[in-house]
C-alpha positions in Angstrom: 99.9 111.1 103.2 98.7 107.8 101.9 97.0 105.1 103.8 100.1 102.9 103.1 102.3 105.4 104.2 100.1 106.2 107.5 100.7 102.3 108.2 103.9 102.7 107.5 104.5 105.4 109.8 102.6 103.3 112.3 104.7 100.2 112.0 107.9 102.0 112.3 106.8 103.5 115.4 105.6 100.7 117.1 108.4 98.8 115.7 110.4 101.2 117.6 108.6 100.6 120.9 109.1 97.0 120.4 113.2 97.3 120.3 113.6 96.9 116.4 115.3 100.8 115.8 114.3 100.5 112.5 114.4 104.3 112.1 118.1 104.1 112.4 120.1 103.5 108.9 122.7 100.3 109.3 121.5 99.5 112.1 120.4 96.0 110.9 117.0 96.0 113.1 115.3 95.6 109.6 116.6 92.5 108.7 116.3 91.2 112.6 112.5 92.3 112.3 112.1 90.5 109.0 113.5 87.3 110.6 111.2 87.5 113.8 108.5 87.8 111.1 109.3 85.5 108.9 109.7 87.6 106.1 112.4 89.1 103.3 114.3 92.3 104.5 112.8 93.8 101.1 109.5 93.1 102.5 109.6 95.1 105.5 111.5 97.9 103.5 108.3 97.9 101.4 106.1 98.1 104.0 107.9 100.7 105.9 108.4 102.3 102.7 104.5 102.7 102.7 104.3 101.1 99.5 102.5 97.7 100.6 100.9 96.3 103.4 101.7 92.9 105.2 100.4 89.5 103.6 97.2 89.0 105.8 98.7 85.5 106.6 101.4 87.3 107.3 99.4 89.8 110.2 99.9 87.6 113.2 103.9 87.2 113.0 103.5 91.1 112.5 101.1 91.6 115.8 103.4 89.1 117.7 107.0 90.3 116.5 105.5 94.4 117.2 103.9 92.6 120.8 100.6 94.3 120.0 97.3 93.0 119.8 96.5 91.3 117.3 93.1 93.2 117.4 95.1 96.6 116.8 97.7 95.4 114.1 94.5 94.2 112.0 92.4 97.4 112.4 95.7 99.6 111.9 96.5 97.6 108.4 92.5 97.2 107.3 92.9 101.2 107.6 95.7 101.4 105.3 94.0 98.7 103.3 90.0 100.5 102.5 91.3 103.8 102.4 90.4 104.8 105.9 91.9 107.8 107.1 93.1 108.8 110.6 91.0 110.9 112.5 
């Protein structure tokens, strides 16, 4: 796995937690999630693709709209970012 795609995997879980079932096809949580963010509905396919991470102005509508710190969405996406692996 990528870094990107260990965010991603990330995200969608704690997108999930959050009420956005974005791991369900149709179910239009993507686009919901995009609008809480502030963002496209491409955008958070990409993301959840794994094939980008966020816009860092972009990491405190993440943190908020996922209601986590903002502490962990930044050390979660710097990961993904520097090549940091999971342990």
């Amino acid at each position: 796995m990528t870094n990107h795609t260990e965010f991603a995997a990330w995200v969608e879980k704690t997108a999930v937690k959050a009420g956005f079932d974005v791991d369900i096809p149709r179910s239009g949580a993507i686009g919901v999630l995009g609008a809480e963010i502030g963002t496209t509905y491409s955008t958070v396919v990409r993301v959840l693709a794994g094939e980008r991470v966020p816009a860092y102005r972009f990491w405190p509508a993440w943190s908020e709209a996922l209601k986590v710190p903002m502490e962990s969405f930044r050390l979660e996406a710097r990961k993904a970012l520097l090549g940091e692996g999971r342990s």
